[in-house]
ZADO-884273 format. One line per field, with one value per residue (C-alpha): residue in one letter; z, y, x. Coordinates in steps of 0.02 Angstrom, whole numbers. Each point is the difference from the previous one (the first is absolute). Layout:
# ZADO-884273
residu	(A | ...)
z	(Z | ...)
y	(Y | ...)
x	(X | ...)
# end
This chain:
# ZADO-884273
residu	(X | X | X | X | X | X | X | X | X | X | X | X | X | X | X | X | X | X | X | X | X | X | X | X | X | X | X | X | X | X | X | X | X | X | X | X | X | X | X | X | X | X | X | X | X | X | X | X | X | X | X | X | X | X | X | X | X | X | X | X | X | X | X | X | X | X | X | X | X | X | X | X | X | X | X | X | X | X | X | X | X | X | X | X | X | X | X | X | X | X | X | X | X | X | X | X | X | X | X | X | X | X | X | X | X | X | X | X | X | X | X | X | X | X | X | X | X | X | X | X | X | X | X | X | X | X | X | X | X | X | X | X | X | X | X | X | X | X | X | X | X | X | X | X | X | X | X | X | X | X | X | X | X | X | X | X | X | X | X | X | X | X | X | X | X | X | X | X | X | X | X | X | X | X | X | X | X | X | X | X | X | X | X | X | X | X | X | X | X | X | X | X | X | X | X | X | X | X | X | X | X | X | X | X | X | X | X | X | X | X | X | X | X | X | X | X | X | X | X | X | X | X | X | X | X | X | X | X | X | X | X | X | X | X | X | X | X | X | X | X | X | X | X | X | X | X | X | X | X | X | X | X | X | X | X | X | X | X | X | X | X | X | X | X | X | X | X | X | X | X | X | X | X | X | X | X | X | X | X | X | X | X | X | X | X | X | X | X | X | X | X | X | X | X | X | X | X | X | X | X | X | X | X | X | X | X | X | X | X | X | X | X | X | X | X | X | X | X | X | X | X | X | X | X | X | X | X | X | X | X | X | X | X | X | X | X | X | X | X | X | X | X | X | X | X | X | X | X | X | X | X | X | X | X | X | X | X | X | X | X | X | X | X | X | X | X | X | X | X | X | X | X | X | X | X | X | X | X | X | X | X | X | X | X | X | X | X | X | X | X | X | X | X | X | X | X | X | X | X | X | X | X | X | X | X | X | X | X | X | X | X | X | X | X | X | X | X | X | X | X | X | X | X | X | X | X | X | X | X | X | X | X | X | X | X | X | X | X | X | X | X | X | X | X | X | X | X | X | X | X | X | X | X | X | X | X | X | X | X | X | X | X | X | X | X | X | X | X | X | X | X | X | X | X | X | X | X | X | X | X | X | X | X | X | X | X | X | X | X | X | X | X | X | X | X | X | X | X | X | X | X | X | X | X | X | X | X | X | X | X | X | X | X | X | X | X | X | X | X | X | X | X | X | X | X | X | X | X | X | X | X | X | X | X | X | X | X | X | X | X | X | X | X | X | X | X | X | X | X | X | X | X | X | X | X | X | X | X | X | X | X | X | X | X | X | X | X | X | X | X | X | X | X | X | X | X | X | X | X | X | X | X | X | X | X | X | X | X | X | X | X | X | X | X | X | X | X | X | X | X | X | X | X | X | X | X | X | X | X | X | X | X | X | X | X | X | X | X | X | X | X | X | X | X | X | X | X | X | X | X | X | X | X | X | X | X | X | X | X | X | X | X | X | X | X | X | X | X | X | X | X | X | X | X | X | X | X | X | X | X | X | X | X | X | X | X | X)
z	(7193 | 115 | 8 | 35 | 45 | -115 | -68 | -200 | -95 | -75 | -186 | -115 | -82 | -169 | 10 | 93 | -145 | -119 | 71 | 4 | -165 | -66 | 119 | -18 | 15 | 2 | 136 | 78 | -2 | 174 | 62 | -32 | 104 | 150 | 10 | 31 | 92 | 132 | -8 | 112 | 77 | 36 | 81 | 11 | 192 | -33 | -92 | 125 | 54 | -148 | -43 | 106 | 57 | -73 | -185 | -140 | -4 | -129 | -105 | 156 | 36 | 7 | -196 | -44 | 104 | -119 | -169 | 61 | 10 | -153 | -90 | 64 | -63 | -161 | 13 | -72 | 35 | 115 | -181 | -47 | 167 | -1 | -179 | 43 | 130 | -119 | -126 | 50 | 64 | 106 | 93 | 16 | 36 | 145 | 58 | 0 | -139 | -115 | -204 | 14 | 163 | -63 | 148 | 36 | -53 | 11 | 85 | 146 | 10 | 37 | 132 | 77 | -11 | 86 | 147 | 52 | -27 | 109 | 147 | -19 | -69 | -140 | 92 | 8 | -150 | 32 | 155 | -45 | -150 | 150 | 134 | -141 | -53 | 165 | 48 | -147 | 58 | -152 | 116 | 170 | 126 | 44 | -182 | -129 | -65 | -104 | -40 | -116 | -85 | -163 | -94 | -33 | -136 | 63 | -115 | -18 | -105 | 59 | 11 | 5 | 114 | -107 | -31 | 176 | 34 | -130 | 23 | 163 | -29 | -120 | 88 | 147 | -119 | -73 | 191 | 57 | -146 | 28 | 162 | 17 | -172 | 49 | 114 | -130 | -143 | 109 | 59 | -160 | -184 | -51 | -170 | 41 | 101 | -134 | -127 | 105 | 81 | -94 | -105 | 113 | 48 | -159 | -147 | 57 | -44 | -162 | -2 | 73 | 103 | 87 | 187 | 28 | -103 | 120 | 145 | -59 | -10 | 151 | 86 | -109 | 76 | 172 | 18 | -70 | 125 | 135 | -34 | -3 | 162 | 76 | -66 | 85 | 152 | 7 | 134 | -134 | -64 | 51 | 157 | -106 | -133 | 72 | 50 | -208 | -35 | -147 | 96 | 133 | -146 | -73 | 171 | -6 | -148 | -11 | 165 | -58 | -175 | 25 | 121 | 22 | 94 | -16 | -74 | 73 | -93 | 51 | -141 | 7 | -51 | -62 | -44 | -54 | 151 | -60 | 112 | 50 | 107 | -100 | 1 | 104 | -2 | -55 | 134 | -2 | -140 | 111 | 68 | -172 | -103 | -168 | -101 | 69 | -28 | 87 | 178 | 8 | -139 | 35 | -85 | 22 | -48 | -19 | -57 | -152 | -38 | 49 | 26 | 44 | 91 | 166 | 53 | 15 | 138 | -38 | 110 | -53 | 66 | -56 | 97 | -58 | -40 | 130 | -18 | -55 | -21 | -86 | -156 | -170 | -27 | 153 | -16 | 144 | -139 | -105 | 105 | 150 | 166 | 19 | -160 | 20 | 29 | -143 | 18 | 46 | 51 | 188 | 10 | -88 | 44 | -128 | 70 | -56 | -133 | 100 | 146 | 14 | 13 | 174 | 80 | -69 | 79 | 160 | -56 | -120 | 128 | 120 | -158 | -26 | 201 | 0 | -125 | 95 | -106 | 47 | -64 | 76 | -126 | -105 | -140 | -41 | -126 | 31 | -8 | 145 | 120 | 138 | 157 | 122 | -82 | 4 | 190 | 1 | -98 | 100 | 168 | -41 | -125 | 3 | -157 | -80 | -131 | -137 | -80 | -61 | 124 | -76 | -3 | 54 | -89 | 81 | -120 | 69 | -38 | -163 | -59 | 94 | 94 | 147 | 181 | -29 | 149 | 24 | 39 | 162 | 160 | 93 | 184 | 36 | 184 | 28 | -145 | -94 | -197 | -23 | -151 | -99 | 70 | 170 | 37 | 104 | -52 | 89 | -36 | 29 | -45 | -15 | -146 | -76 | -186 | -140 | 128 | 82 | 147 | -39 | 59 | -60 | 51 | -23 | 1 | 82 | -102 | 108 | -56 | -177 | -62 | 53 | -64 | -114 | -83 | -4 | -206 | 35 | 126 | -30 | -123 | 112 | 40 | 163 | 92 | 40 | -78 | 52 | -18 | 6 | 72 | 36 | 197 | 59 | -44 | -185 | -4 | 52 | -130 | -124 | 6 | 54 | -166 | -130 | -11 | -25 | -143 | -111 | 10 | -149 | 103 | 54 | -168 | -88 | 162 | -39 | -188 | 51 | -6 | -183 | -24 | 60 | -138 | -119 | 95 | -37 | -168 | -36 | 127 | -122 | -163 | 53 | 91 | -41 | 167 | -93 | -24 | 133 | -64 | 122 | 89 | 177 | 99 | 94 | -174 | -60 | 128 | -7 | -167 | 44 | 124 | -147 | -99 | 137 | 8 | -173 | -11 | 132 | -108 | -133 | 98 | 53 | -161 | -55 | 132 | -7 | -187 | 5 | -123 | 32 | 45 | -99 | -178 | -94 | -177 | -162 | -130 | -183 | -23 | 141 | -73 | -184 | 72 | 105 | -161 | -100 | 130 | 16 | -190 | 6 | 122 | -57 | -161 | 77 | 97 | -141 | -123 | 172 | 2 | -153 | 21 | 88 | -189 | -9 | 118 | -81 | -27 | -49 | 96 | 150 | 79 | 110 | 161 | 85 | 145 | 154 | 173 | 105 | -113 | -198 | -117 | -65 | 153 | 15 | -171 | -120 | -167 | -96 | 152 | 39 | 169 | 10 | 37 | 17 | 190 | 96 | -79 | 44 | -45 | -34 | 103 | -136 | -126 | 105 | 49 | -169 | -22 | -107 | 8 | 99 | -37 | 46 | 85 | 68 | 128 | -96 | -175 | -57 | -187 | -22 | -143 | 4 | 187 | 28 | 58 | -77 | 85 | 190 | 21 | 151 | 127 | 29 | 145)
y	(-1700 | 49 | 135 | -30 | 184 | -6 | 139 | 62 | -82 | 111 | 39 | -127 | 5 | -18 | 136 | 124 | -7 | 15 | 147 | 73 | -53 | 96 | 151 | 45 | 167 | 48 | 4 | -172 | -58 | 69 | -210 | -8 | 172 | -52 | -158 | 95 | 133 | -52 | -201 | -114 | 139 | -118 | -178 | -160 | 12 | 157 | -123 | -144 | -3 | -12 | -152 | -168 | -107 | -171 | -38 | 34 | 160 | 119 | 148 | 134 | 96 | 161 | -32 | -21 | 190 | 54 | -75 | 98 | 145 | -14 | -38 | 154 | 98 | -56 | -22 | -195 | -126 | -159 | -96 | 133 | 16 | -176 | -20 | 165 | -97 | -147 | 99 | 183 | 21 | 152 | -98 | -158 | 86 | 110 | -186 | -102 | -122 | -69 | -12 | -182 | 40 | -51 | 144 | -57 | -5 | 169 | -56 | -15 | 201 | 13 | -128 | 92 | 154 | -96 | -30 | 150 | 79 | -142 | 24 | 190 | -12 | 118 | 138 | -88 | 54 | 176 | -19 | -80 | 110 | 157 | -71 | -38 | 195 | 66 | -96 | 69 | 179 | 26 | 33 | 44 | 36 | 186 | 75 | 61 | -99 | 11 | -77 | -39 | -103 | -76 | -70 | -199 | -66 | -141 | -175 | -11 | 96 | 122 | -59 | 73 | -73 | -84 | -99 | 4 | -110 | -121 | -11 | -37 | -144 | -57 | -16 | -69 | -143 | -27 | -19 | -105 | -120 | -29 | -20 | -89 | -70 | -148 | 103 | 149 | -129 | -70 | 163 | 100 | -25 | 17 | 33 | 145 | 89 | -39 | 90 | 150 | 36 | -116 | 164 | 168 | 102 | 117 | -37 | 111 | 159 | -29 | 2 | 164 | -43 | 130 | 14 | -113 | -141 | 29 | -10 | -147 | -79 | 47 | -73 | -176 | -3 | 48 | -144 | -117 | 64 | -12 | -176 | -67 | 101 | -93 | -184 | 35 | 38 | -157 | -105 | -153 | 80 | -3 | 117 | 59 | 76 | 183 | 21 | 1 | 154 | 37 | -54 | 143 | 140 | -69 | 18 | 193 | 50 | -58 | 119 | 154 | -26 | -46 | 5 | -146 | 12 | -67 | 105 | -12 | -149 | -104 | 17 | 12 | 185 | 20 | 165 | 92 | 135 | 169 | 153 | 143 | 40 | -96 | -160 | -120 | 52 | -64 | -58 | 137 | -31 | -65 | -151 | -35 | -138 | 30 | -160 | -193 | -35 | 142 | 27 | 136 | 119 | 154 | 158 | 141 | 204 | 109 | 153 | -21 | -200 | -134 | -190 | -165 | -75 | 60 | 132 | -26 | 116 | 23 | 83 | 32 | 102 | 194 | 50 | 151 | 18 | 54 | 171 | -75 | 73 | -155 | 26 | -23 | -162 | -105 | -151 | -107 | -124 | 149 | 64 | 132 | -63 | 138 | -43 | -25 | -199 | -19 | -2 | -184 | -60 | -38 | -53 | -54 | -61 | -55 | 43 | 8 | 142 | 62 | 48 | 179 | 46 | 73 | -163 | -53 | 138 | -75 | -180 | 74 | 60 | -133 | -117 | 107 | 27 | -219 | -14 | 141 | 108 | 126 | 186 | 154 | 92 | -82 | 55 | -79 | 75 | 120 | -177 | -42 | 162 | 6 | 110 | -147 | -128 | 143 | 14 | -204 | -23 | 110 | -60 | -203 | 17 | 151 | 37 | 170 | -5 | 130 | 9 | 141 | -6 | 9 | 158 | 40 | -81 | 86 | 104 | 148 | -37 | -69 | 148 | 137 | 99 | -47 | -67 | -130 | -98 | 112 | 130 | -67 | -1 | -171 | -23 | -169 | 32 | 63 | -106 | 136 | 78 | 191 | 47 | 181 | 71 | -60 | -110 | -148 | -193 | -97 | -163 | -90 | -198 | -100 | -133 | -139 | 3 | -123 | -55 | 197 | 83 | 181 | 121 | 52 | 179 | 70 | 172 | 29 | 49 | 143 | 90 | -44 | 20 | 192 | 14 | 131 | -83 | -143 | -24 | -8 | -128 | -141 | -55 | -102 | 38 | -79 | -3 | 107 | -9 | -186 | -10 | -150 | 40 | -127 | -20 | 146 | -59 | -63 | 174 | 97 | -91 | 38 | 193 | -23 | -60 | 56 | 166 | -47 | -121 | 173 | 76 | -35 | -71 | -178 | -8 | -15 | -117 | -99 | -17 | -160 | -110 | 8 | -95 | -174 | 10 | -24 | -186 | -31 | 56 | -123 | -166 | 28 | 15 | -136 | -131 | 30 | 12 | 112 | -143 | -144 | -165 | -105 | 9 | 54 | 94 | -157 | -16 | 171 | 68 | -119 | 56 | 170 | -36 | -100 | 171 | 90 | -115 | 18 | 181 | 18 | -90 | 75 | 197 | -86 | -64 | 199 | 53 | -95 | 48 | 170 | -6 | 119 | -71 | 138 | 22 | 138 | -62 | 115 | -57 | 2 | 136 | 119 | -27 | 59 | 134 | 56 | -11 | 108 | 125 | -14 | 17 | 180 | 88 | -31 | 54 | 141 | 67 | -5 | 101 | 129 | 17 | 31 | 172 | 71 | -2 | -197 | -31 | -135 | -152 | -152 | 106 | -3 | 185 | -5 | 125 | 85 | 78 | -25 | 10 | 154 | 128 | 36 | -139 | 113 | 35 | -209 | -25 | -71 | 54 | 48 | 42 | -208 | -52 | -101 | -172 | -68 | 103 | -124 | -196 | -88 | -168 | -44 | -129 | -60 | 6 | -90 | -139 | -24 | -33 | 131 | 139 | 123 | 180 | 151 | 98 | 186 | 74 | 109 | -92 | -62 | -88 | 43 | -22 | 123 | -19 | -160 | -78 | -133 | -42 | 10 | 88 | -23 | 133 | 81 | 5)
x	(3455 | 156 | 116 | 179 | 92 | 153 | 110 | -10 | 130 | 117 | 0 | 10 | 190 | -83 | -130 | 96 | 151 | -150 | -61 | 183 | 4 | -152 | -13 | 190 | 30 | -204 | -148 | -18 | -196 | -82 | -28 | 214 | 1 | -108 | 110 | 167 | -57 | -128 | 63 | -127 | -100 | -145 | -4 | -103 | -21 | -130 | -127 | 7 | -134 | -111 | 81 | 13 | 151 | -26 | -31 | 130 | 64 | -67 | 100 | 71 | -136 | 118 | 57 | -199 | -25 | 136 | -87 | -161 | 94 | 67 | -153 | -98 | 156 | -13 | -192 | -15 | -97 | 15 | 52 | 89 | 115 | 22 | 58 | 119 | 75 | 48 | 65 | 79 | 172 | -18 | -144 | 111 | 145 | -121 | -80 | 177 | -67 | 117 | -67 | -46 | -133 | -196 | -59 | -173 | -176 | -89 | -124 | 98 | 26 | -204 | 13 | 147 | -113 | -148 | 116 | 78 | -148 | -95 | 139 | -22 | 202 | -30 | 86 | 172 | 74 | -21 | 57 | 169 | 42 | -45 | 101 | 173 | -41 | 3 | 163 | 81 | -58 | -108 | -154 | -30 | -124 | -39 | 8 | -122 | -131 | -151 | -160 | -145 | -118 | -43 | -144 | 12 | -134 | -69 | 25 | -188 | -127 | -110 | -185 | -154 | -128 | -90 | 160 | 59 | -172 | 32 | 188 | -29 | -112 | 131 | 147 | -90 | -58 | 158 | 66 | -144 | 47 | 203 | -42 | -132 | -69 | -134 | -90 | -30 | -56 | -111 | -66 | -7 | -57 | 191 | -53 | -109 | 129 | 131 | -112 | -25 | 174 | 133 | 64 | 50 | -152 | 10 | -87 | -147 | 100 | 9 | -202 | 4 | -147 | -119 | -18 | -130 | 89 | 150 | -118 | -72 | 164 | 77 | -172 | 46 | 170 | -73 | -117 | 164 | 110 | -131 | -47 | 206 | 27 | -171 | 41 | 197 | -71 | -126 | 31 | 32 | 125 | 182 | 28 | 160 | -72 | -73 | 164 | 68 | 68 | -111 | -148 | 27 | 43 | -157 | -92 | 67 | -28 | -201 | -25 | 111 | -96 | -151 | -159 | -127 | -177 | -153 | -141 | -196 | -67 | 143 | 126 | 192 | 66 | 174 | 72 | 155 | 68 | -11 | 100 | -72 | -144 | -123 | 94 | 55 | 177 | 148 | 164 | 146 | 132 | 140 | -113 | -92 | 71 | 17 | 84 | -38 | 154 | 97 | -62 | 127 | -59 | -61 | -31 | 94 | 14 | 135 | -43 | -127 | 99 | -86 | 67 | -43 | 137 | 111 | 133 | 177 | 80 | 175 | 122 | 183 | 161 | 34 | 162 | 65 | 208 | 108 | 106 | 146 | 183 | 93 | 74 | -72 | 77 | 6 | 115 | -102 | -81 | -32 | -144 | 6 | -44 | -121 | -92 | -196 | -65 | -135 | -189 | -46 | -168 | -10 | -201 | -148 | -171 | -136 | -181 | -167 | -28 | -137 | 116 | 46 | 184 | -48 | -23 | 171 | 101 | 54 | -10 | 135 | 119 | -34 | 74 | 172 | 26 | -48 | 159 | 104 | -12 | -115 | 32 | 43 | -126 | -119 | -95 | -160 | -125 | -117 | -138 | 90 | -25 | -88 | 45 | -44 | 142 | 129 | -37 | -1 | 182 | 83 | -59 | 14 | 167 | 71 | -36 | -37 | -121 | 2 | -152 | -136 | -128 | -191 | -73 | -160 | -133 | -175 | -115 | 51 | 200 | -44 | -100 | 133 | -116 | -104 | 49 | 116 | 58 | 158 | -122 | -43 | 74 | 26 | -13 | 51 | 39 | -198 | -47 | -78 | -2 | -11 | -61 | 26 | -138 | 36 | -108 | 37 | -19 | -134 | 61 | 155 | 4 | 171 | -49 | 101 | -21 | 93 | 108 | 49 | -35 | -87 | -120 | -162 | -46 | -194 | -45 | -179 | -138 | -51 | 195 | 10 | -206 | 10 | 194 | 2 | 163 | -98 | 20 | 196 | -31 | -92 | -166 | -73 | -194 | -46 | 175 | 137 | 181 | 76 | 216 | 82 | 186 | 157 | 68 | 99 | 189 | -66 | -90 | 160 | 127 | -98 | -24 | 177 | 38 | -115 | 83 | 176 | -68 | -21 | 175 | 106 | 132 | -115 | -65 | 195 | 39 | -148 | 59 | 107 | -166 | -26 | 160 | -106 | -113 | 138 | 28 | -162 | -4 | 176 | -93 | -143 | 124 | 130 | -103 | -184 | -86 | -135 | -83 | -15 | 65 | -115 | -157 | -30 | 126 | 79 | 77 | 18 | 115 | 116 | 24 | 2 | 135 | 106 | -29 | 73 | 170 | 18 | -27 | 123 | 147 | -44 | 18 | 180 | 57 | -23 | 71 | 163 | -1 | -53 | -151 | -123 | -188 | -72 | 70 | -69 | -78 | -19 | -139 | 55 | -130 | 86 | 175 | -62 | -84 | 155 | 106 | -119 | -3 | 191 | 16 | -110 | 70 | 192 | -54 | -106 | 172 | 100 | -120 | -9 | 185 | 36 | -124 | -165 | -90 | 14 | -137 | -112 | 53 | -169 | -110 | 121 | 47 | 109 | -19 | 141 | -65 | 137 | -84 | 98 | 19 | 0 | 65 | 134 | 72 | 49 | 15 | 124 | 73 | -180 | -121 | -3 | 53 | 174 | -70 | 158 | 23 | -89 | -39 | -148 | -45 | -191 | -65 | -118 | 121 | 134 | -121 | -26 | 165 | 28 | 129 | -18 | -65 | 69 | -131 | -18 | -135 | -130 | 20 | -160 | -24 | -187 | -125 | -150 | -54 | 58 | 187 | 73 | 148 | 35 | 162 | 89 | 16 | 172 | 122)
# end
């Protein structure tokens, strides 16, 4: 297949007066939209070189990036885009295509996929719709943005180990045999291993088996799985085959599983891993597989949630309005110059769900300064702090990272009395720790540990085992206190920084970062990313980047319209109970104007107690205040969509100890 760079056709004649037709007067469909506003903001050229020269050209790569799009905005299928394209106008009218056009087979959308993804293409789109936003002023480098991560469910199932073994051996056998079929028949009994793993390693669940019957049949699986990975790596058998996919997650999963030995008397031992001191340990989560057929899953935490899956790191603009003079009804287009650009996605990276939002930090600004775009002030989550990346942003981009620092995590710290590490003094120019009770360090050893340069610091035994603070200090029975501290200008930012972090004033300036959850919380909505659509993360973040285009559209189509992202909704529950309450306390004022012995009304007293002074002296006609001074409409009640309720400060409708009805405070 060949690509041939050639321009969108215009609208169809037909479609376009159909859409007129239909749309007259009303909101045109957001595909219509995109057409007239942003035009050909993408071309063939940027997927050349996935696709070859020679051959017969293929549908325009740039109009299949567009049907991609489209389908994660809609969140459809590959039959379901391709049908869409065949018969919806605003999607022909978007692609050029006339009503007679047959599109294509939707098959041919995966095999796009497969190629920008093999040519490492996938960030293209992005790129494009970026570079048309920025020309158009909508975004610019040297703003505000923020950032954060999500959970993505891998498209797998969760497995114990039990079934991790015997999957294992399954999908390797079902590899083995596509790919090479005569040499496994003549290997294997077929008909044995058909038996044992032709249905998903699950059935065993539902006989609720006991620990040694799991044992037992994680051993079975074992000695399978051994005995496929020994017969591939036989020297009659073809060179090729160790080098199957399956073969090698087999391969990993037996020695992260499993143990074999060979006991006294000559026998072969196979047992399951256990952690822990007693056992032979199990390999760290973000190196363990944990599905045969997605070498990208990992488990994750966030808080007490735990997923099988990845991350995806999302970063997106927050630039705050301009002071702005114009009038209230600017003629230019209908919108002032000075109004703010919305909040459009600029980045987004798909990694392992094992990998912490720390290691992401400057990989995330090195992304937005590789687009030029890279922030003035950006504000990552707190997941993402670390005093070392702050230092690193600002030196390699410029950037200024706004982020809560962690706080001390020691015992001492933790428990709020004791010597923290604040509580000693740091020498780094004589290389030397003071502690309270000023005694001097004995040790001082630069280290590099998970990929940092720091400092261990030991306190001798002959200061800290006659310390009479020694309780505050450390527990430690044979050795003295031991610190671990960062290099000096690490060390310095951060008490530089910590205190500010507790003023009022940081945390409200801090408050922009929240807004980026709410782009999560409409990618997962609108397109579905919670869940991946394919396996391994060569195919995931494409689709994550897809997402990202379409969430970006779909933040300009509001924006052009000026429809609010985050509409307020009112159950049917909350609107009765707003109209009961409403129905009360009118009912309840009335009864208290017409005199102070009418006080009861279904249980309902109604309080007059005015806040500065007695209620006569800011009373109406019959000792009740004049609630027609100063109006005051309900929020409940108006978000309801109910009328509004005139409301005075002090006025409570209560019933024994308890309110019913929120009244609104006064002016």
């Amino acid at each position: 297949m060949s690509v041939r760079a050639v321009p969108w056709p215009e609208p169809d004649p037909v479609v376009a007066a159909a859409i007129r037709a239909k749309y007259a007067g009303r909101r045109v469909p957001l595909a219509v939209a995109v057409r007239d506003r942003l035009g050909q903001w993408m071309a063939d050229e940027l997927f050349a070189a996935a696709f070859g020269v020679r051959g017969r050209p293929g549908w325009p790569p740039s109009r299949l990036a567009v049907v991609t799009v489209l389908q994660m905005m809609e969140d459809l299928g590959g039959r379901q885009a391709a049908e869409a394209v065949r018969t919806r106008l605003d999607w022909q009218y978007l692609l050029g295509l006339g009503l007679g056009d047959a599109g294509f087979d939707h098959s041919v959308l995966g095999e796009f996929r497969g190629r920008v993804a093999g040519h490492e293409l996938e960030e293209a789109v992005l790129d494009a719709l970026l570079a048309k936003l920025a020309a158009d002023g909508l975004i610019r480098a040297g703003g505000q943005q923020r950032t954060d991560s999500a959970q993505v469910i891998a498209a797998v199932r969760a497995l114990h180990r039990t079934e991790l073994a015997g999957e294992s051996v399954r999908a390797a056998r079902a590899a083995l045999a596509a790919a090479c079929p005569d040499w496994l028949a003549a290997r294997f009994c077929l008909s044995d291993w058909e038996r044992r793993y032709g249905a998903r390693i699950s059935t065993w669940r539902r006989m609720s088996p006991g620990q040694a019957e799991r044992d037992r049949l994680a051993v079975g699986y074992a000695r399978d799985g051994y005995a496929l990975v020994a017969a591939c790596d036989e020297e009659a058998a073809p060179p090729w085959l160790r080098q199957v996919p399956a073969v090698q997650v087999l391969r990993t999963v037996l020695v992260q599983s499993l143990t074999r030995s060979v006991s006294q008397d000559g026998r072969e031992v196979i047992s399951r891993r256990e952690p822990g001191d007693g056992g032979d340990g199990i390999p760290p989560a973000d190196s363990k597989i944990s599905s045969p057929y997605d070498g990208d899953a990992r488990w994750g935490a966030k808080k007490d949630l735990t997923w099988l899956g990845c991350k995806l790191h999302l970063s997106g603009t927050c630039d705050d309005p301009p002071a702005c003079g114009c009038p209230a009804a600017p003629a230019a287009g209908g919108r002032c110059g000075h109004d703010v650009a919305p909040d459009l996605v600029t980045a987004v990276a798909a990694t392992p769900a094992s990998v912490t939002g720390a290691e992401m930090t400057l990989p995330a600004v090195a992304a937005l300064a590789g687009r030029d775009l890279a922030p003035g002030r950006q504000y990552p989550d707190g997941g993402y702090a670390s005093a070392r990346a702050v230092l690193d942003a600002a030196r390699q981009f410029g950037v200024t990272l706004v982020t809560p620092l962690r706080a001390d995590s020691s015992r001492q710290a933790r428990a709020g009395q004791g010597y923290d590490r604040s509580a000693f003094a740091i020498d780094y120019d004589a290389g030397t720790v003071t502690c309270p009770q000023g005694k001097s360090s004995t040790g001082w050893t630069p280290v590099r540990a998970e990929g940092h340069d720091k400092i261990v610091v030991r306190s001798g035994i002959l200061n800290c085992r006659p310390c009479p603070a020694r309780e505050l200090c450390t527990k430690a029975a044979r050795n003295g206190r031991q610190l671990t501290i960062l290099p000096r200008e690490v060390h310095e930012l951060q008490a530089a920084v910590r205190p500010g972090q507790q003023d009022q004033d940081w945390q409200d300036h801090y408050q922009r970062r929240p807004g980026i959850e709410g782009a999560i919380s409409q990618a997962v909505t609108v397109t579905g990313c919670r869940r991946a659509r394919y396996r391994g993360l060569r195919k995931t973040h494409p689709g994550h980047l897809y997402s990202a285009v379409a969430l970006n559209l779909c933040r300009l189509d509001a924006y052009r319209n000026d429809t609010p992202l985050n509409r307020a909704t009112t159950t049917h529950l909350a609107r009765l109970s707003y109209a009961t309450a409403r129905t009360e306390l009118t009912t309840n004022i009335a009864v208290a104007q017409a005199g102070p012995s009418a006080r009861l009304v279904r249980g309902v007293v109604l309080e007059v107690a005015l806040a500065g002074g007695p209620a006569a002296d800011r009373a109406g006609a019959g000792g009740v205040p004049d609630l027609g001074q100063v109006p005051q409409r309900d929020p409940g009640v108006v978000a309801a969509g109910l009328e509004p309720v005139i409301a005075w400060r002090g006025i409570k409708a209560v019933q024994g100890d308890s309110q019913v009805w929120p009244v609104s405070g006064g002016a």
